[in-house]
C-alpha positions as CSV (number, residue, x, y, z in Angstrom):
1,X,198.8,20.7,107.5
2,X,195.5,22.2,107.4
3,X,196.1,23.5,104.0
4,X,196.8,20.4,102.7
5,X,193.7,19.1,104.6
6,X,191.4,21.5,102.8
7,X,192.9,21.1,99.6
8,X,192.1,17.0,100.2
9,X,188.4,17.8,101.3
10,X,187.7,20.1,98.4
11,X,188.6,17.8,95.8
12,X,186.5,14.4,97.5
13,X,185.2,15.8,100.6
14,X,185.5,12.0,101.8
15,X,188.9,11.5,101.0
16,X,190.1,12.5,103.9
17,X,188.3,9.6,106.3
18,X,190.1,7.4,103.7
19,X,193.6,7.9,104.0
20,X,195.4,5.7,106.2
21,X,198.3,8.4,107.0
22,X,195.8,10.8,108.6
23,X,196.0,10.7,112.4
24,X,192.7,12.2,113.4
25,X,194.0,12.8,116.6
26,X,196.6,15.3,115.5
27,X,194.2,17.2,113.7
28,X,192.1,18.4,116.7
29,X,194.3,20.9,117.4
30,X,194.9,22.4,113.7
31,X,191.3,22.5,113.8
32,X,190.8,24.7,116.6
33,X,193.3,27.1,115.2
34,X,191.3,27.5,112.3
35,X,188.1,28.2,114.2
36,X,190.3,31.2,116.2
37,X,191.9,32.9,113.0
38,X,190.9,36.3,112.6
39,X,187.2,37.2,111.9
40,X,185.9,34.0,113.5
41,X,184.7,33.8,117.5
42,X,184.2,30.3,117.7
43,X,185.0,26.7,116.5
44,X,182.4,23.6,117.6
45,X,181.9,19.8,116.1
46,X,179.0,17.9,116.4
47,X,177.8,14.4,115.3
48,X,175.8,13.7,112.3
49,X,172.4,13.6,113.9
50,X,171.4,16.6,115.6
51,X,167.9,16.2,116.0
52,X,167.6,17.5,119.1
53,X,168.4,20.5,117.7
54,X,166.2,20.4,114.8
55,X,163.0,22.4,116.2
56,X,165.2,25.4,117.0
57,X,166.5,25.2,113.8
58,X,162.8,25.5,112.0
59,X,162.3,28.2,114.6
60,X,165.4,30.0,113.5
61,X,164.8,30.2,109.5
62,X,160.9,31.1,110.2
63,X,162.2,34.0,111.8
64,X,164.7,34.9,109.1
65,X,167.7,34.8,110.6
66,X,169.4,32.6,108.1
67,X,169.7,36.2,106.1
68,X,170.4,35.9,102.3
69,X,171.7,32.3,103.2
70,X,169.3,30.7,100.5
71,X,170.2,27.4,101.3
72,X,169.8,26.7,105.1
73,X,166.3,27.2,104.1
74,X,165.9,25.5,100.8
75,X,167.9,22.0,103.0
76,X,165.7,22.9,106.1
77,X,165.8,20.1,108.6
78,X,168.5,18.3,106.1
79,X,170.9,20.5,108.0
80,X,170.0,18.4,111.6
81,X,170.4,15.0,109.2
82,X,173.6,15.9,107.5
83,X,174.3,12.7,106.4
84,X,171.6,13.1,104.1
85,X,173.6,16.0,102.7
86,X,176.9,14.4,102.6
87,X,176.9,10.3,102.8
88,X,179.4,8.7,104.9
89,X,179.2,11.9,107.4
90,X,180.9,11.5,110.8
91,X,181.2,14.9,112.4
92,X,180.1,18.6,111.5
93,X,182.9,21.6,112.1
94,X,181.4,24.4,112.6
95,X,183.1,27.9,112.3
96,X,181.6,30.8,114.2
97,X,181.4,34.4,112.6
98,X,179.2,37.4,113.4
99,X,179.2,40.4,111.5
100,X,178.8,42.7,114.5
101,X,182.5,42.0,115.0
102,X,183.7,43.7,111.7
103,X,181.3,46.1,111.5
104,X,178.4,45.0,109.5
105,X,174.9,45.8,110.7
């Protein structure tokens, strides 16, 4: 099920909100067994507007952190607006990894 989910959401990333068949409810749990498959810690969702969030995410790229991650920087405080990244937004998954776990610096 989640395979076919990702295959939907590659093709029309919206596609998915507009198929009558999908029972949102049933996916909650498909979802958090993604977030635990090996080499990820963590699994969260949020709602499109995270601006209470959005001064420790300036913080956080004028430090660096973001790494060789290009674009969190170049889409700055887009990233608390995602809606303004992806129209018709309803919720952000967000998939937890840290390199310290496999080894990396």
């Amino acid at each position: 099920m989640m395979r076919t989910m990702q295959e939907k959401i590659s093709k029309d990333p919206l596609q998915i909100f507009k198929d009558p068949a999908v029972d949102f409810t049933q996916l909650a749990e498909p979802i958090k067994a993604w977030g635990n498959e090996p080499g990820f810690q963590d699994i969260s969702d949020a709602g499109p507007e995270m601006t209470k969030v959005e001064s420790g995410l300036l913080e956080w790229l004028s430090k660096g952190y973001h790494g060789e991650m290009d674009y969190m920087a170049k889409q700055g405080a887009r990233r608390t607006h995602p809606v303004e990244l992806l129209p018709g937004m309803l919720c952000v998954i967000s998939r937890v990894f840290s390199p310290q776990f496999h080894g990396s610096r």
